[in-house]
N, C-alpha and C positions, 0 to 999 in steps of 0.2 A: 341410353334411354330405353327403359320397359312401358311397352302398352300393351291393353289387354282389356280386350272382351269378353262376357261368361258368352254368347252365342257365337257358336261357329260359322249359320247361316250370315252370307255377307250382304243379305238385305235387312236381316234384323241387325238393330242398336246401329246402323248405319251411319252415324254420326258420332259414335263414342268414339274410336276411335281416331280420328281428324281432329276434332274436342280437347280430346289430351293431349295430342303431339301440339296443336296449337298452344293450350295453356303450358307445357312445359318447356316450350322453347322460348316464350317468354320470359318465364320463371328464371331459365339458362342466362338469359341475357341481363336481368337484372342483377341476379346472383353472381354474374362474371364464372360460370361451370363453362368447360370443355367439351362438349357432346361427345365425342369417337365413334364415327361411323353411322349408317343409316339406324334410323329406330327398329328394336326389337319389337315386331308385332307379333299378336299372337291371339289364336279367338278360342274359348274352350272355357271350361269350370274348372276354379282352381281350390273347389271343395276337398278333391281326391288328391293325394300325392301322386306323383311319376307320370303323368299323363298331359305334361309340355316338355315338349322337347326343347323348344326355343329357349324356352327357361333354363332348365337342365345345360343345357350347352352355357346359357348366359354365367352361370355360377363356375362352370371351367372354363371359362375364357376367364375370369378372376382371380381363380387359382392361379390360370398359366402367367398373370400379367396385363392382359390384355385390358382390362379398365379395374381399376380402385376404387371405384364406387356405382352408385345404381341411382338414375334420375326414373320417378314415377309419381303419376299423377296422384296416386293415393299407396300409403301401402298394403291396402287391402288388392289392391291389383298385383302384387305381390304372392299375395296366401292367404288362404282362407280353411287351412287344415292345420294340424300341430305340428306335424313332421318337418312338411316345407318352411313352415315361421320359423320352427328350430335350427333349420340347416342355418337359416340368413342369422340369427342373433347369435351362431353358434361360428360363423365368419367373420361378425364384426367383433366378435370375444377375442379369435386369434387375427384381429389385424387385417383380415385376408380381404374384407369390406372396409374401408378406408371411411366411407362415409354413405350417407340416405338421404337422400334429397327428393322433398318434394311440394309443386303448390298450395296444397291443400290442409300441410300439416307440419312444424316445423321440430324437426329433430335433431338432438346433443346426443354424441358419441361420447356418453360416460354413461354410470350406473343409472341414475335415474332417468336418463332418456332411453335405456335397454328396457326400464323396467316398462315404465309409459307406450316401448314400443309392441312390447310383448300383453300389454293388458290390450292394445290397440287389432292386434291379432286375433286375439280371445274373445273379443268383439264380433268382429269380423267372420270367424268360425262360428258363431253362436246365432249374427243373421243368417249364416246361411243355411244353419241348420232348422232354425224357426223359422224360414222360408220353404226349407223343405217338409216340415211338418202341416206348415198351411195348405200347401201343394195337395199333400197326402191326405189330409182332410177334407179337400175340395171334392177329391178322387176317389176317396170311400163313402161319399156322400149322394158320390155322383152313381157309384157302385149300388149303393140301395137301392136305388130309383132304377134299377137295370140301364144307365148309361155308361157306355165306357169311354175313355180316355183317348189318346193317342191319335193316329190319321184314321180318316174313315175310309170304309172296308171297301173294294172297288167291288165298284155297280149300284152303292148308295151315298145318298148324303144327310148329315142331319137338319132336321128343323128346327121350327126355335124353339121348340121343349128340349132338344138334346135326342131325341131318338130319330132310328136310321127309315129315310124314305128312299125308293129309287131315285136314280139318276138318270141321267142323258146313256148314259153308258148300259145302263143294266140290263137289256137285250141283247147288246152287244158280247158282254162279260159272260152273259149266259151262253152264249154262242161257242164262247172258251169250253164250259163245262161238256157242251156237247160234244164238240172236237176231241176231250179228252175220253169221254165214254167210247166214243169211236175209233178211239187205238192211236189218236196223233199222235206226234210227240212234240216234247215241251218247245225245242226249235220252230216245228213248222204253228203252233198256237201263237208261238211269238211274233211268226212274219205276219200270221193274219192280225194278229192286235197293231203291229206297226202300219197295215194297211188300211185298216179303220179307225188309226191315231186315238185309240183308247189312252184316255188319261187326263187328270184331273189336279186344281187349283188348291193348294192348302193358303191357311191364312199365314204361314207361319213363311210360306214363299207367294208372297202375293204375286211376285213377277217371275216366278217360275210352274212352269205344269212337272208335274209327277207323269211318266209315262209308263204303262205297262208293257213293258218292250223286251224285258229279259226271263230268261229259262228262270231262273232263280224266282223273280219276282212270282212267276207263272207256280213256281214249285208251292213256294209258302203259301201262296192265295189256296192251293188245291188241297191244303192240309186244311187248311181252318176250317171248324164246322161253323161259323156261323153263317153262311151261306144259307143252309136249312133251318138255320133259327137256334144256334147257341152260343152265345157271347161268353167268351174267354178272359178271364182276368185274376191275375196274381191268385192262379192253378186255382180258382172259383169259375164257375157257370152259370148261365141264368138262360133257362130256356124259353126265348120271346115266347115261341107261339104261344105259350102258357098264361101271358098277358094280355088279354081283352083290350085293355086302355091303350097298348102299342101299336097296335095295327099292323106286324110286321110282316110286311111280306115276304116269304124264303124265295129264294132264287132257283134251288135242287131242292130235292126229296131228303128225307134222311138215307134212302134205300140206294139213291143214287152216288151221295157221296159214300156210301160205304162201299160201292164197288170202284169208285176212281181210288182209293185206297187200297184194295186189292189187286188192282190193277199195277199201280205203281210199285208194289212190291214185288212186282212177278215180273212185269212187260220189260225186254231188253230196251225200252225206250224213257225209263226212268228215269233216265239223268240228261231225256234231253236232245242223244243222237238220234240219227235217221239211220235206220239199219232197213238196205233193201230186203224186199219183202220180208220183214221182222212181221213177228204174229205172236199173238200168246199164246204159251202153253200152260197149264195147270201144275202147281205144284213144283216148279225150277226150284232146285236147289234145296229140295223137302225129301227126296227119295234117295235111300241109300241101297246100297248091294246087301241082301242078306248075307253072304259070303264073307267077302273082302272087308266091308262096313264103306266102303269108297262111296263118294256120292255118284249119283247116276244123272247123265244127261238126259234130257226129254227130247224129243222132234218126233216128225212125223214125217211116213214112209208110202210105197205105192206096192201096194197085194196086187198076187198076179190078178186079180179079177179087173183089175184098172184103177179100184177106190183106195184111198188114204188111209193109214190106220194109226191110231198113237202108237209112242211105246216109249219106255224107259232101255237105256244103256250105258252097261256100266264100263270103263274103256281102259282098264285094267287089265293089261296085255297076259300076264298071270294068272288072271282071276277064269275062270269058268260060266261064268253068267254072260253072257253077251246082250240080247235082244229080249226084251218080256214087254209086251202088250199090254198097253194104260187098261184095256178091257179087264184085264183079270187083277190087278188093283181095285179097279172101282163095283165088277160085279160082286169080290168080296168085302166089301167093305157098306155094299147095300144088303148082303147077306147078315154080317154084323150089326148093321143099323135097325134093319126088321127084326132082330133077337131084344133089343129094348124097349121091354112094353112095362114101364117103373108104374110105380104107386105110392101113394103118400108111404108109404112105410119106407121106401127107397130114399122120398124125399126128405122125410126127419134125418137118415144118416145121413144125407149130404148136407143138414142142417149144421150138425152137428162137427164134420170134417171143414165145412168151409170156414167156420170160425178159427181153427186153428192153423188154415192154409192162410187168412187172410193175413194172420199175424205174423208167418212166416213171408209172405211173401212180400208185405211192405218193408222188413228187416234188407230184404236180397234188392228190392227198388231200393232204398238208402244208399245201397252200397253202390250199387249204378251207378245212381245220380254223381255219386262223390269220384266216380272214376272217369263218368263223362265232363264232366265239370273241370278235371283235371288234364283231360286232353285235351281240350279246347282252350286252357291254357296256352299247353304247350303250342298249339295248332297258331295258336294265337300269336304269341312270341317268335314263331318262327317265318310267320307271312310278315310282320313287320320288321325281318333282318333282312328279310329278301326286298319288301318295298325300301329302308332305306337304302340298300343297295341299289336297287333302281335309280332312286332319287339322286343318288351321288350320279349318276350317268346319264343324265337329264341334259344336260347340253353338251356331252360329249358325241359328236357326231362322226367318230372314226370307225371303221370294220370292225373292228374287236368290241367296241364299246357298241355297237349295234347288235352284232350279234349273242352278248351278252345282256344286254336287255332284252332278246325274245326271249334267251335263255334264262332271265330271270320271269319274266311277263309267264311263260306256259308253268314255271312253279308257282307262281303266285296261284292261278288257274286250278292250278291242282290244288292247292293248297284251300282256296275260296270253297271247290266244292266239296271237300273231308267235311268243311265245316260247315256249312247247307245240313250234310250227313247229320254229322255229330249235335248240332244245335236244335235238327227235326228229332233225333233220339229221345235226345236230353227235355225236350219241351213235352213227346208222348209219357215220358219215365215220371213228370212230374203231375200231367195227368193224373196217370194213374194211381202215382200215391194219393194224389187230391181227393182222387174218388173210391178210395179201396173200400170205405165203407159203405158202397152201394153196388159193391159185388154181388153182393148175395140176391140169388133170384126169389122170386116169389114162388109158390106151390104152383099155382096156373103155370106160371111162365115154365119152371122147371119140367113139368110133365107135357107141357105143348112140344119145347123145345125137344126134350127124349123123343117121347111117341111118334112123332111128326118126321124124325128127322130121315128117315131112309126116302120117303115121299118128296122132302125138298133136296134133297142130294140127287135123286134122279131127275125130277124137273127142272133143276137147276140148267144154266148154261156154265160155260168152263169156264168162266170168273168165279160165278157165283160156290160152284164146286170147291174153287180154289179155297175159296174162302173158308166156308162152312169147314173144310178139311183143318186149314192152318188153328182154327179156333177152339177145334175137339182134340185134335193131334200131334204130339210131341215131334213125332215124324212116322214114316214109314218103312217101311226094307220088304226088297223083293228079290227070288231065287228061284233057279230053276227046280228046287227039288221042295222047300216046305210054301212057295208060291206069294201070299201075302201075310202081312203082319203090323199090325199098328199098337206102338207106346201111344195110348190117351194120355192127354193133359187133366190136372185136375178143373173139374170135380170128379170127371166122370174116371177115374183111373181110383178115387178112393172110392166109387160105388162099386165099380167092377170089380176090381182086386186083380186083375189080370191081364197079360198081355195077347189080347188076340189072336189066333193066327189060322185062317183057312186055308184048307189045299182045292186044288184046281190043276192037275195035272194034264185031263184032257185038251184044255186049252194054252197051255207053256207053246211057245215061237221059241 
């Protein structure tokens, strides 16, 4: 006996399955069928092939012998894609399915009951596809009207028009945001949300709360902009504030989330640990050795005067660069910044190269996408060798089998957060293709951003620094003997034509 639910929540369709085991064990008894063993449940869509196990096992436990035929309440509880329908009519062709039995439909093991079974499939496949086309419709409809889909975003909830108001929470949530601008890390944001029991009621689990309790959850909520007011959907945007009729109120700035963004790329606290006195530095992992080409570590040191000083270090037992002073990076690099005084004339040719950057560069995003896509496959396929492994040792309660579950449990672990990584990639990569044609800046914007920029590099604090750096610059390289030097990113690498490079000798450590 197969049952099966399209929801996997076991408060939703809460009666289909009990429903069918009841009607088919009736069916059992008047039909004089054999049952074998407890009913195969199973909750899931069976739109997609390969994604029921129970099923999958059900069909080789037939091969091997184990039952000769299949009791179901419908056969659409069965299949509702080609492939799977094909496997079963492609069974009962070789024998291998003895017979189909069910209350609701009554089927002959010859040609015309194959045929009837198969038109019965096609059916079947067709509601679910016309189901999912309503769905899609509802949801692009919904998309016009700037509402989106899915759970609502913590710290708000929607009204009965569909758009987002605060919650009970959204002080609270905001509370996260500050924590995170303040250097926490994802662990300790988590204990404070577990201690204010942040977390909230969907309808779809009327009897369970959603709780924002995990690094993870904490990570994705800190990527999304709509916080500040831009709602995401199927790599489209709609910027509320922009809507009068919505009312929406952002929770951050846009100024703010772009520095918990830089932040996280830099802070050793990004994934989550507590590292005693961890602290950010600017630029980790962006400075190479002019020399060796080795990347250089950053920290920070005590001058005999008493005070603290940055510096980079390359630690390349070979190499001749040891110690260089964040100071003589950044003074030349403001030396460079105040050498850019552009003018619309500058601004046509960067008119002119961004067009042909933009088309190059969406070509090189395609290619991403298709390789991150591909590893999260793989990522994928291989955390669920490891959980069915687990699951085989679910009630085995011996030393080996225990310690082989932690041993699986810390890969799994690893394995969850590659793919945090690769899915937070994967989901900026499509951004960006989404939005490559609004790259290109406006004349204002391009000449503020120029002129301006040595004035906001010094005013900056050392996020902010970070940032503005990672945004203009490929990377950098520093050495004791030609001092600094920056590869620009496009644009500014096709106005300039050149690779910068000042000396500062007097000041080399």
């Amino acid at each position: 006996m197969y049952l099966r639910k399209s929801s996997p929540d076991e408060k939703s369709q809460s009666k289909s399955l009990p429903d069918q085991e009841k009607e088919c064990r009736e069916y059992a008894i008047r039909e004089g069928l054999l049952v074998i063993g407890k009913p195969i449940k199973e909750s899931g869509s069976a739109k997609i092939s390969g994604r029921r196990p129970k099923f999958n096992q059900m069909l080789e436990d037939i091969k091997a012998g184990k039952y000769d035929g299949i009791l179901a309440w419908h056969p659409d509880r069965l299949a509702r894609n080609s492939l799977e329908s094909g496997i079963i009519v492609d069974m009962l062709d070789n024998e291998q399915i003895k017979d189909l039995q069910s209350p609701t439909y009554r089927f002959e093991n010859n040609a015309s009951g194959k045929l009837l079974l198969n038109i019965l499939f096609a059916m079947s496949k067709q509601y679910s596809e016309h189901l999912s086309e309503n769905v899609q419709r509802g949801t692009d409809t919904n998309w016009d009207d700037a509402k989106s889909s899915g759970e609502p975003k913590w710290g708000y909830i929607r009204n009965e028009d569909g758009y987002y108001d605060p919650d009970g929470n959204f002080d609270k949530v905001r509370k996260c945001w500050d924590m995170r601008l303040d250097g926490h890390s994802l662990k300790e944001i988590a204990e404070y949300c577990k201690k204010e029991d942040i977390h909230r009621i969907t309808k779809e689990k009327p009897h369970n709360k959603i709780s924002l309790h995990s690094t993870q959850q904490l990570s994705n909520m800190f990527r999304d902009p709509f916080h500040f007011g831009i709602l995401e959907q199927k790599y489209e945007e709609k910027d509320l504030r922009t809507i009068p009729e919505i009312n929406f109120k952002p929770m951050i700035t846009e100024e703010e989330y772009d520095l918990v963004q830089a932040m996280t790329r830099s802070n050793p606290r990004s994934r989550g640990e507590t590292v005693k006195g961890a602290q950010f530095y600017p630029l980790r992992r962006f400075v190479h050795c002019g020399k060796c080409r080795s990347e250089m570590r950053v920290g920070k040191s005590k001058g005999k005067a008493g005070k603290y000083f940055l510096y980079f270090r390359c630690d390349n037992k070979e190499c001749s660069v040891k110690n260089v002073r964040a100071k003589i990076l950044f003074d030349a690099l403001y030396k460079e910044l105040g050498k850019m005084k552009f003018s619309e004339k500058e601004y046509k040719k960067f008119e002119k190269e961004i067009d042909v950057l933009t088309e190059k560069q969406v070509i090189k995003l395609r290619r991403e996408k298709r390789s991150l896509e591909g590893s999260i496959k793989i990522k994928n396929a291989e955390k669920n060798g490891y959980a069915d492994s687990y699951a085989k040792l679910t009630n085995d309660e011996s030393k080996a089998a225990i310690a082989a579950k932690e041993r699986l449990n810390k890969q799994i672990e690893v394995i969850a957060d590659e793919l945090t990584d690769l899915n937070a990639e994967l989901d900026e990569t499509k951004k960006k293709i989404a939005k490559f044609e609004q790259t290109k800046l406006t004349k204002d914007e391009f000449l503020n951003l120029i002129n301006c920029a040595e004035n906001k590099m010094r005013a900056g604090t050392a996020v902010q620094k970070d940032d503005l750096c990672r945004k203009m610059l490929l990377n950098t390289e520093l050495d004791n003997e030609k001092g600094a030097s920056f590869l620009w990113k496009e644009p500014f690498a096709s106005v300039l034509r050149v690779k910068s490079s000042i000396n500062g000798g007097d000041m080399w450590t």
